[in-house]
C-alpha positions as CSV (number, residue, x, y, z in Angstrom):
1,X,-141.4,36.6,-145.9
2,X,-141.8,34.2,-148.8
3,X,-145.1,33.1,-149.9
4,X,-143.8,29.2,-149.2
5,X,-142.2,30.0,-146.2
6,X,-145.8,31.6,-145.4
7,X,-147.6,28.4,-146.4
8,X,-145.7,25.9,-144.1
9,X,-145.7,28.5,-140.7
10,X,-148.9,27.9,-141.2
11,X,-149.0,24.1,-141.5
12,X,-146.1,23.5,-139.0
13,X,-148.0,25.8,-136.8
14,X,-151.7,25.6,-137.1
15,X,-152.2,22.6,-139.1
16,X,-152.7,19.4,-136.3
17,X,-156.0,19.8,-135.8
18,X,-159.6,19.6,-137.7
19,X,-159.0,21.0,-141.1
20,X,-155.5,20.8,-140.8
21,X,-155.0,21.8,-145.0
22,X,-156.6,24.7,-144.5
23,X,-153.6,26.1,-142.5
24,X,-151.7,26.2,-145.7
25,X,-154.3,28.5,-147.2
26,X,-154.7,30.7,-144.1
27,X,-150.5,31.0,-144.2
28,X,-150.8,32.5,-147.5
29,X,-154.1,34.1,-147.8
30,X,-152.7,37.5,-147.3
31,X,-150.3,37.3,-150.5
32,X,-152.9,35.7,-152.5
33,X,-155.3,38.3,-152.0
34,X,-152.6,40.7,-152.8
35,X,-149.8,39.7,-155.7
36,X,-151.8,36.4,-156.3
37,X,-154.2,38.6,-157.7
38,X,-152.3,40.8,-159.3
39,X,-150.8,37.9,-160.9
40,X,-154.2,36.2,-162.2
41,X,-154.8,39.6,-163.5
42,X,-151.3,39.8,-165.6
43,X,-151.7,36.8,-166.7
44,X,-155.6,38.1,-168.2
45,X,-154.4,41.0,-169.5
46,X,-151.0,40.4,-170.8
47,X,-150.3,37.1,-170.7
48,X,-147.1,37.1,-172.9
49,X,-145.5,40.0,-171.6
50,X,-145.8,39.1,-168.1
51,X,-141.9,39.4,-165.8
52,X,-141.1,37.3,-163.4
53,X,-139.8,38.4,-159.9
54,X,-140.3,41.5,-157.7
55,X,-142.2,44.2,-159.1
56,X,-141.7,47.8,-159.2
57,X,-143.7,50.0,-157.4
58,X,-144.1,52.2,-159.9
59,X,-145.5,49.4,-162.3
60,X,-148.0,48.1,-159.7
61,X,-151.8,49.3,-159.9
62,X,-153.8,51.4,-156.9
63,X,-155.5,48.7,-156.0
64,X,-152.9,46.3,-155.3
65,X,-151.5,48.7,-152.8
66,X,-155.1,48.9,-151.0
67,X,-155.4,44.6,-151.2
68,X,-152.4,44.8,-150.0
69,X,-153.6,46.6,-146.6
70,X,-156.7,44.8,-146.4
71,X,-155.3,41.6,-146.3
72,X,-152.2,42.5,-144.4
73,X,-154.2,43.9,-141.5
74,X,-154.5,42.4,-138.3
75,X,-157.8,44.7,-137.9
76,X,-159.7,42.8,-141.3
77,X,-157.9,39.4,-140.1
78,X,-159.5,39.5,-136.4
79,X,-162.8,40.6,-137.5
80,X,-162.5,37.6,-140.2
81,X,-161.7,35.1,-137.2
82,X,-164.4,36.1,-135.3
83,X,-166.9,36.2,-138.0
84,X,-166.2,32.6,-138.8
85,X,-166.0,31.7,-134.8
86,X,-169.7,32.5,-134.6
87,X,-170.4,29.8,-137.3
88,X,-167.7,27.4,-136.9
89,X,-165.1,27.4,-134.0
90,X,-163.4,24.4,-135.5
91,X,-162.5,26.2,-138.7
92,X,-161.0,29.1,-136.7
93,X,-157.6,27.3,-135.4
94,X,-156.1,26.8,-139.4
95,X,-157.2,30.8,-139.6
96,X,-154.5,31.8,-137.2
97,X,-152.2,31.5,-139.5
98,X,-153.8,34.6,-140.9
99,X,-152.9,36.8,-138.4
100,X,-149.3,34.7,-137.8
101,X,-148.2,35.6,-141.3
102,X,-149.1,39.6,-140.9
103,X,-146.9,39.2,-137.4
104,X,-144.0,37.7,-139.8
105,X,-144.3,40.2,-142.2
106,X,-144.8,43.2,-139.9
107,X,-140.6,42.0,-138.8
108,X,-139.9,41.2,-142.1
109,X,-140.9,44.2,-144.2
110,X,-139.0,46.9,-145.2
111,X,-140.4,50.2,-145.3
112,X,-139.1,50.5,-148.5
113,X,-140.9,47.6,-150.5
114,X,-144.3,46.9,-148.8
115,X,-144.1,47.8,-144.9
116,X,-147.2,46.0,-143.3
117,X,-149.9,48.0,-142.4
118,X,-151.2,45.7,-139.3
119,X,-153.6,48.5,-137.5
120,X,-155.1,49.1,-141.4
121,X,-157.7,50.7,-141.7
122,X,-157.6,52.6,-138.2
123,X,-153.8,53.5,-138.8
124,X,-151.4,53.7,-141.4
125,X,-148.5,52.9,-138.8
126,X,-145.7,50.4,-140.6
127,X,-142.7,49.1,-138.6
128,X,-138.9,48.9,-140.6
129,X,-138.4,45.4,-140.3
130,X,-135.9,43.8,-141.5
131,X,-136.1,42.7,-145.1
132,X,-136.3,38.7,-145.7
133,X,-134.3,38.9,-148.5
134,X,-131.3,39.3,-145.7
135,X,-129.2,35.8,-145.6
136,X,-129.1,35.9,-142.1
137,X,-133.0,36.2,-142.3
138,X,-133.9,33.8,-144.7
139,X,-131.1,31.1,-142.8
140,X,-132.7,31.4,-139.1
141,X,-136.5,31.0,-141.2
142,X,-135.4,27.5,-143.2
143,X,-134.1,26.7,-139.5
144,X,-136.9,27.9,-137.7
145,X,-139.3,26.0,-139.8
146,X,-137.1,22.9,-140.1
147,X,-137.3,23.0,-136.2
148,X,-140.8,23.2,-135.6
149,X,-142.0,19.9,-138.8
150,X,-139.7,18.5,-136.0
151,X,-141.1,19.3,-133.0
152,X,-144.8,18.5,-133.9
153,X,-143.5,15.0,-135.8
154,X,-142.3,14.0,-131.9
């Protein structure tokens, strides 16, 4: 799924309640800790050669591959949660969107361009979702979305 896309799940989803603008963050957390960082890291070292769009594999360093499970597990995400539910319970409701946007991309993954590696670090297991790229895919997720602002505005 789309970082953007990732960002208002969250909100539409998790973000009624005390720090509701957090459930932005929590939506996209998982990317950010990934490609976000890969990004700020292009942009350090090579910030006038940098390309736009999907990487290639090939091109990407080690350790975005092992951020990438980290922060796409549901195992680190849980632990997270509960960590922070022994401080703060409030703060725990906009994390859900954590965990909601490894669920999305566990469906929407390929296992040819980063499969999602939910049960990380315990098991390497990924699920051949179906890419959301696909028209059909990105159509019923604008609708999807569109449906819930709706909802929660009534």
């Amino acid at each position: 799924m789309d970082t953007f896309s990732h960002a208002l799940w969250g909100k539409a989803l998790f973000g009624y309640r005390k720090y509701r603008w957090f459930s932005f963050v929590f939506g996209v957390i998982p990317d950010l800790l990934s490609f976000g960082l890969y990004f700020i890291f292009n942009l350090i070292t090579n910030p006038f050669g940098m390309k736009f769009g999907k990487p290639e594999l090939s091109e990407l360093p080690d350790w975005v591959f092992l951020s990438y499970d980290f922060s796409h597990s549901l195992i680190v995400a849980i632990i997270f949660i509960l960590i922070v539910y022994k401080i703060n319970k409030d703060f725990c409701f906009p994390m859900l969107a954590w965990p909601f946007h490894i669920m999305l991309d566990f469906f929407t993954h390929s296992i040819q361009y980063f499969p999602t590696p939910i049960f990380w670090p315990i098991s390497d297991y990924r699920f051949d979702g179906i890419p959301w790229s696909n028209p059909y895919i990105m159509l019923l997720n604008v609708i999807c979305i569109f449906l819930v602002f709706i909802y929660r505005r009534k």
